[in-house]
LUMLUMRO-677661 format. One record per residue (C-alpha): x, y, z. Coordinates in steps of 0.2 Angstrom, whole numbers, padded with zeros to 4 digits, always signed. Each point is the difference from the previous one (the first is absolute). Example, Ala and Ser with C-alpha at 12.3 -4.5 7.8 and 13.67 -1.06 7.14 Angstrom:
% LUMLUMRO-677661
+0062-0022+0039
+0006+0017-0003
//
This chain:
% LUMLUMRO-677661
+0063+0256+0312
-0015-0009-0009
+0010-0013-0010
-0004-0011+0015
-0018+0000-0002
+0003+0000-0016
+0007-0015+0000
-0011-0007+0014
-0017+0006-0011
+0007-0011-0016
+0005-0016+0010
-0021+0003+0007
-0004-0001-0019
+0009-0015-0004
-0008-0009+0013
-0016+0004-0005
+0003+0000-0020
+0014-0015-0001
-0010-0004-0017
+0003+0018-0007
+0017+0003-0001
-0003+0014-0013
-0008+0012+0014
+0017+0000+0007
+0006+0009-0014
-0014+0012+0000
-0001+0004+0017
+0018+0003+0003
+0000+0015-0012
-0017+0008+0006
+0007+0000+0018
+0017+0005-0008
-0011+0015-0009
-0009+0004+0015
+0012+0002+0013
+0010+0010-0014
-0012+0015+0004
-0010+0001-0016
-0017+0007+0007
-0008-0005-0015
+0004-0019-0005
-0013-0010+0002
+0006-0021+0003
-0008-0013-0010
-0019-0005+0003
+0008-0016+0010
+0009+0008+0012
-0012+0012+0003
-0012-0013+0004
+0012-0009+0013
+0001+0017+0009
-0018+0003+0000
-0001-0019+0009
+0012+0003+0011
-0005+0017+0007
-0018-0007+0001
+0005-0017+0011
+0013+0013+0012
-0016+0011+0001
-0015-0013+0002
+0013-0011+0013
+0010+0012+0009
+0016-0006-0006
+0016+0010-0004
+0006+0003-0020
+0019-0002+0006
-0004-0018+0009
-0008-0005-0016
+0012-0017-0002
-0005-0004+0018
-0019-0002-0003
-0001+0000-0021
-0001-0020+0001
-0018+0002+0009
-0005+0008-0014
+0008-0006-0015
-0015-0007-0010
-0012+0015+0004
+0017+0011-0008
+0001-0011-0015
-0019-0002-0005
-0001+0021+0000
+0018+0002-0008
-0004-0016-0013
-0012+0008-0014
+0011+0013-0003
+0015-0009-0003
-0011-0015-0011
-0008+0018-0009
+0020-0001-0008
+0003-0017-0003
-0017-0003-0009
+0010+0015-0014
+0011-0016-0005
-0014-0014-0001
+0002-0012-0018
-0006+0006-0013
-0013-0015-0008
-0004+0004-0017
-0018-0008-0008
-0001-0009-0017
-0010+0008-0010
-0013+0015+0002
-0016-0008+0002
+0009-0009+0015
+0005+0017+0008
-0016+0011-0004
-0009-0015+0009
+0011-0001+0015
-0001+0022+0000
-0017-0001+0000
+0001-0009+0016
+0008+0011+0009
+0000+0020+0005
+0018+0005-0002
+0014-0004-0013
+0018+0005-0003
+0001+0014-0012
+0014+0013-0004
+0005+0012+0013
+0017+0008-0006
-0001+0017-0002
+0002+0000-0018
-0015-0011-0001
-0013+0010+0013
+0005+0018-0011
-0003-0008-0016
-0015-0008+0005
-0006+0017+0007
+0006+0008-0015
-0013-0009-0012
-0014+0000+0011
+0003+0018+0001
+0003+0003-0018
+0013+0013+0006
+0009-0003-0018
+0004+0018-0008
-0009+0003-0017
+0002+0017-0002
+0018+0002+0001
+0008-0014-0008
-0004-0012-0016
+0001-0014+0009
-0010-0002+0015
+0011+0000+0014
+0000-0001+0018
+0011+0005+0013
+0006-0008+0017
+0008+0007+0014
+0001-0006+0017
+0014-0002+0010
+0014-0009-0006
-0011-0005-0016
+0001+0011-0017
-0008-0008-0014
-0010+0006-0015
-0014-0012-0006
-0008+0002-0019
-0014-0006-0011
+0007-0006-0018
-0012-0009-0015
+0016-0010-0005
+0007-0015+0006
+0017-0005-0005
-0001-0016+0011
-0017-0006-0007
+0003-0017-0013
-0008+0010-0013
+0004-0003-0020
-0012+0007-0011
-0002+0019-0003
-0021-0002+0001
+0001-0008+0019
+0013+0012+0004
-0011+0014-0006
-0017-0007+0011
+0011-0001+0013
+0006+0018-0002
-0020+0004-0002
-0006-0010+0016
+0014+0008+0011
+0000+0018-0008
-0014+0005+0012
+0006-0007+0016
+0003+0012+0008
-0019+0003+0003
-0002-0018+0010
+0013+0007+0014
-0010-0002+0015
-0005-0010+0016
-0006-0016-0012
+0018+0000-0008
+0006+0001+0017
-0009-0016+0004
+0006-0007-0014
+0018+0004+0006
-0002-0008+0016
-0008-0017-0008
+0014-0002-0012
+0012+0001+0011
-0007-0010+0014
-0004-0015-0014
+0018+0002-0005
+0007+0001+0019
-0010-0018+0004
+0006-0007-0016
+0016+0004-0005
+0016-0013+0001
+0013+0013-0006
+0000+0019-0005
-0003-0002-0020
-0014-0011+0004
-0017+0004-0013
-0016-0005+0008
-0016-0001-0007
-0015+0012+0002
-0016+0001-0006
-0016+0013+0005
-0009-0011+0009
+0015-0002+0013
+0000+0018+0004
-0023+0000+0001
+0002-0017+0008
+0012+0010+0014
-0013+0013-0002
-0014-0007+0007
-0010+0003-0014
-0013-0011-0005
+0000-0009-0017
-0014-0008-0008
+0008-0019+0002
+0009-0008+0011
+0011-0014+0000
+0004-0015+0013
+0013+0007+0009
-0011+0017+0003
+0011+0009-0012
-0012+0015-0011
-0004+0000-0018
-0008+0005-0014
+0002+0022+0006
-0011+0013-0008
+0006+0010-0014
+0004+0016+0013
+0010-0010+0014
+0011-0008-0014
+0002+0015-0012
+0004+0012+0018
+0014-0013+0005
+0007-0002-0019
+0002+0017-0001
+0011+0001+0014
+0010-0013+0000
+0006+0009-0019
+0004+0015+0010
+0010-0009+0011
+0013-0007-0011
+0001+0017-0009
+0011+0006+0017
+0017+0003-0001
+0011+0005+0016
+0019+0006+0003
+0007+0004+0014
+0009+0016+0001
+0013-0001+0014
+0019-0005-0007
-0001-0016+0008
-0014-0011+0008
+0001-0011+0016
-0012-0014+0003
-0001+0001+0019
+0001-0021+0007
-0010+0004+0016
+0006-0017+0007
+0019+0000-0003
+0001+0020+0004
+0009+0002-0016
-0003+0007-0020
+0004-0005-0015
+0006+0013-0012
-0006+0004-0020
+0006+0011-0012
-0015+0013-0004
-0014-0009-0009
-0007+0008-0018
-0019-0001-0003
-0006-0016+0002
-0017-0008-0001
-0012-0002+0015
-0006-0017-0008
+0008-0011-0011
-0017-0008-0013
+0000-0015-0010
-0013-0010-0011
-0013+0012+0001
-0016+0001-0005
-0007+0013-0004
-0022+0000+0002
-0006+0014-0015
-0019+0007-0002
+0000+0002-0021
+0015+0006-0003
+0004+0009+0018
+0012-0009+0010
-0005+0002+0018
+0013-0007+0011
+0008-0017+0004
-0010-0016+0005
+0013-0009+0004
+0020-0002+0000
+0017-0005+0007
+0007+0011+0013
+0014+0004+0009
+0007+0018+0010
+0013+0010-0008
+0016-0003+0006
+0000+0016+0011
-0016-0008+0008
+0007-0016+0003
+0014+0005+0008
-0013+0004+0015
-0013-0014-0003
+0010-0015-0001
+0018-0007+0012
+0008+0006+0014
-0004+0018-0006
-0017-0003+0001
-0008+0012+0009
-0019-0005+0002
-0016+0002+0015
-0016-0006+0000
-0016+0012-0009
-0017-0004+0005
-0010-0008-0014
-0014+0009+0005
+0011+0013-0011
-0005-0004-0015
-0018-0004+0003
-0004+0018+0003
-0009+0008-0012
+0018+0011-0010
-0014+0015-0001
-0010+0002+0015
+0013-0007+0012
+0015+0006-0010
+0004+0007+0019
+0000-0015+0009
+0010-0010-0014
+0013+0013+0002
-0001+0002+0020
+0003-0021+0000
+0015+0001-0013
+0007+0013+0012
-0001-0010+0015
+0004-0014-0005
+0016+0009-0007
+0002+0007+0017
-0001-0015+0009
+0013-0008-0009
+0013+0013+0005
-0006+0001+0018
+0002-0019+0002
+0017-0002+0005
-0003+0012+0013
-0016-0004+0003
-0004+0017+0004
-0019-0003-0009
-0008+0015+0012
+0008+0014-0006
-0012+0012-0003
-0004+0006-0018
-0003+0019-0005
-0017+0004-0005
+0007+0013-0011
+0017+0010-0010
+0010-0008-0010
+0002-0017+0010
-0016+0000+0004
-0015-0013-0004
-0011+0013-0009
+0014+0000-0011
+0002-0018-0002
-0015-0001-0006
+0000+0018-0012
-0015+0003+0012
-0008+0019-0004
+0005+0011+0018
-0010+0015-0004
-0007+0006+0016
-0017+0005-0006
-0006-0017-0001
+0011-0005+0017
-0013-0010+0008
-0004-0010-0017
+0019-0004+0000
+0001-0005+0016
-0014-0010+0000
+0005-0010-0018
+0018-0003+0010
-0008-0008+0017
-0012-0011-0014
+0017-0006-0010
+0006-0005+0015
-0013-0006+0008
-0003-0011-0016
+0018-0005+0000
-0004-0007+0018
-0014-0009-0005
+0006-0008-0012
+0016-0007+0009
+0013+0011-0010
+0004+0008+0019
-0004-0006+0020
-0007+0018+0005
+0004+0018-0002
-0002+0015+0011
+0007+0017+0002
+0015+0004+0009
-0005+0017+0006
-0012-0003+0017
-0010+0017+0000
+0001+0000-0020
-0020-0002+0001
-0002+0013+0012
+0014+0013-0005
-0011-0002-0019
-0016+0003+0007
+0006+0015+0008
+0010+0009-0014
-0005+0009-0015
+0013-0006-0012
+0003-0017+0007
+0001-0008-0018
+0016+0008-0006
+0007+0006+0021
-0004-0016+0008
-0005-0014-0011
+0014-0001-0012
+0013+0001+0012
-0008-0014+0008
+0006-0019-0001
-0006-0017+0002
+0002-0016+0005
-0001-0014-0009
+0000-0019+0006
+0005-0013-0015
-0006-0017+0002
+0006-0015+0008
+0005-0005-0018
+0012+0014+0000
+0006+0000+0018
+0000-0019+0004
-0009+0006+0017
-0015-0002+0005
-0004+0010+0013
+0005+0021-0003
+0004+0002+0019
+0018-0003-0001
+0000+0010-0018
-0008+0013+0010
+0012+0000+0016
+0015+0000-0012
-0005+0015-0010
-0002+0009+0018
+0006+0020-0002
+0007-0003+0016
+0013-0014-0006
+0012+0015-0004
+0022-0003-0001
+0001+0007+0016
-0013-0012+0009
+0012-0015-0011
+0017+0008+0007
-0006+0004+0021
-0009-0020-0001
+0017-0004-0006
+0010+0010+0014
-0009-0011+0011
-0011+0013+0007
-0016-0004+0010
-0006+0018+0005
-0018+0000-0005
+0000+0019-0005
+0011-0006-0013
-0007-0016-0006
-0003-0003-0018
-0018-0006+0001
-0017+0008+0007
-0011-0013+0008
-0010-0005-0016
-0020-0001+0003
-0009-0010-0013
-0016+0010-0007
-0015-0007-0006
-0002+0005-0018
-0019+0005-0005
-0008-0010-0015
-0016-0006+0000
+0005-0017+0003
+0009+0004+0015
-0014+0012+0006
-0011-0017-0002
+0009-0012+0009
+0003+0012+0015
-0019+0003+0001
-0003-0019+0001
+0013-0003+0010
-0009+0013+0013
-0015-0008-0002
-0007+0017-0009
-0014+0005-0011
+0004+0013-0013
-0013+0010+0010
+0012-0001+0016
+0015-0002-0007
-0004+0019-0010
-0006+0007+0017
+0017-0003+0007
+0007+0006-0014
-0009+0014-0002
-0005+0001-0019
-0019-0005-0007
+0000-0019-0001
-0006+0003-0019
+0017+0008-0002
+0007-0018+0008
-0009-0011-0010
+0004+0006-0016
+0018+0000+0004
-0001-0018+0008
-0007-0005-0018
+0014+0010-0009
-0014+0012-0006
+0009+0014+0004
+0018+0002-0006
+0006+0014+0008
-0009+0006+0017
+0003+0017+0008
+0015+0003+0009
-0010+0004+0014
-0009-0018-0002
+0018-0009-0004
+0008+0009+0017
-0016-0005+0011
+0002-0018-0008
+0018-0002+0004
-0001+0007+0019
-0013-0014+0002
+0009-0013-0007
+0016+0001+0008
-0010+0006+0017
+0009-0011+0014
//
């Protein structure tokens, strides 16, 4: 009985989407899923939105869901400017691929820009966790070695002082190379992280084909750094670096190439996201992270302490998901790597993570899923963040800064909790830490780099709870009964910052005097926060603020 409307709802979308004929595709099996009576499918982010608009314009202009091809011409360019950032979200996945000439080129062009395509496979993000981490085993093995887990993904990653594959003849360089790799394992950490990212993204803009060698020197990886040097050259590029900065970056990139991975399942499939299909290989032995060549090798006396410059390329493992239509890749914020690999260790590893994550909600587009403060999954975990509850307000105050830093610096558009009352259920209990504030969750907003978008509104209605499969299957039934309508009429609140707070009181035509009369809070308490002087007010304050603010 609904293959009618079925029919009727797809011939809508091929009037409004004629240059989409992919959406045809899609939306046929969603509907097909949804009508099939699985509670718990959720349709792809596209349709979604075109449900959201359509509900919304039978709502706001008093029109029926069934009559839709009668009056869906009126509306087609208000439909298509809502649905179209979602579907371009997708088709920005297969944009060419322009590699730069030389590193100097790149590093320039980087440096110039926020964001820039990094790994995001799966293999990638749990190795590159794995070395800032340092969560290779020591005390049980003779090699240190490193397990992976997750998911479909078993793999065992370990540190070795040889290289078979290094163009190495005589028995006294085989030996200092032996000697500058033998401590390794004690340079695994957020800098070697780093490091990770900036050879691969050099090698992601430059490569041709997959055995490609590309030059790298220290200063690249300072110069992408932000770190000052002491001279500078024409082009802006950094020089002449202090003993520390090179020495810290030399050691690391030695204990890059001492990592070798396997995977462990009988056979590996390299997922092609854009065909829908894999490509099938026979289980891989240990193979090298990074492939090195022409090194050399800075010494102190007799001490080698790591490599000033060489060629380099990814393993072939790595490849495989750095380069060609395997190619799994997302953009990282170069603020990343700026961030001091000690003090902001946390919010070097809480950008890996999201940019991670947004790479896999991209297709979906499903960027407001909430995140789990704590368990397993959750972002204190991430980040290896201590969860003792004795110091819970110390931990809950570092994890708002990291997150307020990470907004501030443009790595995410806004965060918030997703729990209303959160503030007032923690006030009110005893053990809120461990009870209430790590079963909470949060919010996160990525940038417009990320979502192509540059308004969170639509992000926002999208990722409304209400959007459930049954809301999706009684719109497409064609029913109109308000009671069971798949939206709640959607109020747009005022969000309290000091610079909203500022411009309300001048638009009144307020002094800070008057204005903290109405609100009832000292004017000193106002003016300090209108000067960003105070970071976080009492709830009491924050609640009295937001009621005046959004006051009709």
């Amino acid at each position: 009985m609904l293959q009618p409307l079925q029919t009727k709802f797809l011939n809508v979308m091929k009037t409004i989407f004629p240059d989409f004929p992919q959406l045809f595709v899609e939306w046929n099996m969603d509907i097909n899923h949804l009508m099939s009576g699985q509670d718990d499918y959720q349709p792809s982010q596209t349709l979604k939105a075109f449900f959201v608009i359509l509900d919304s314009l039978v709502k706001n202009y008093g029109l029926k869901f069934e009559e839709m091809e009668q009056w869906v011409d009126d509306y087609i360019e208000e439909i298509r400017n809502f649905v179209l950032p979602y579907i371009q979200i997708i088709g920005e996945e297969n944009s060419a691929h322009s590699p730069k000439s030389n590193n100097r080129e790149v590093i320039n062009a980087l440096l110039n820009q926020n964001f820039a395509e990094s790994g995001s496979a799966l293999l990638f993000h749990k190795l590159r966790e794995t070395i800032s981490k340092n969560e290779f085993d020591i005390a049980t093995t003779d090699i240190p070695t490193a397990r992976i887990a997750e998911r479909a993904l078993e793999a065992t990653a370990q540190v070795r002082a040889e290289n078979d594959y290094l163009m190495i003849k005589s028995n006294v360089a085989i030996e200092q190379w032996k000697n500058l790799t033998s401590q390794a394992i004690t340079s695994m950490d957020d800098l070697t992280a780093d490091i990770f990212d900036i050879v691969s993204i050099l090698w992601m803009q430059q490569a041709t084909h997959k055995d490609q060698m590309i030059h790298f020197h220290t200063d690249d990886a300072l110069n992408l750094r932000r770190l000052q040097g002491r001279k500078e050259d024409l082009d802006g590029y950094q020089m002449s670096y202090r003993k520390k900065e090179r020495d810290d970056i030399m050691k690391r990139l030695a204990a890059l190439t001492t990592i070798w991975i396997r995977i462990e399942k009988e056979n590996l499939r390299f997922i092609n996201e854009d065909q829908g299909d894999f490509e099938e290989i026979g289980q891989v032995q240990f193979n090298p992270l990074f492939l090195v060549d022409s090194v050399t090798v800075a010494y102190r006396g007799d001490n080698p302490i790591g490599i000033y410059e060489c060629s380099i390329r990814p393993g072939e493992m790595l490849a495989n998901f750095l380069y060609g239509s395997q190619r799994s890749s997302g953009l990282l914020a170069l603020k990343t790597l700026e961030y001091h690999p000690i003090k902001q260790k946390y919010h070097k590893r809480l950008s890996r993570y999201l940019s991670w994550q947004w790479r896999i909600r991209q297709k979906s587009a499903d960027y407001l899923r909430a995140y789990h403060i704590g368990g397993d999954k959750g972002l204190l975990k991430v980040m290896d963040l201590d969860v003792n509850p004795r110091y819970g307000s110390r931990i809950r105050e570092q994890f708002e800064e990291i997150l307020d830093t990470l907004q501030q610096d443009g790595i995410i558009k806004g965060w918030s909790y997703k729990e209303k009352n959160l503030e007032k259920q923690i006030e009110q209990e005893r053990n809120w830490f461990a009870n209430t504030w790590l079963r909470a969750r949060v919010q996160i907003i990525p940038p417009t780099e990320i979502t192509g978008m540059g308004d969170d509104q639509d992000l926002l209605l999208i990722e409304d709870q209400d959007y459930d499969t049954e809301n999706f299957l009684t719109m497409l039934k064609g029913m109109t009964d308000r009671e069971t309508g798949a939206t709640k009429e959607m109020v747009e609140e005022k969000q309290v910052s000091p610079e909203t707070i500022n411009k309300e009181r001048t638009d009144r035509g307020l002094s800070i005097l008057e204005a903290a009369k109405e609100m009832g809070i000292s004017h000193s308490t106002l003016s300090r926060y209108e000067r960003n002087l105070i970071k976080r007010p009492y709830t009491v304050s924050l609640e009295k603020m937001k009621e005046w603010l959004n006051a009709k």
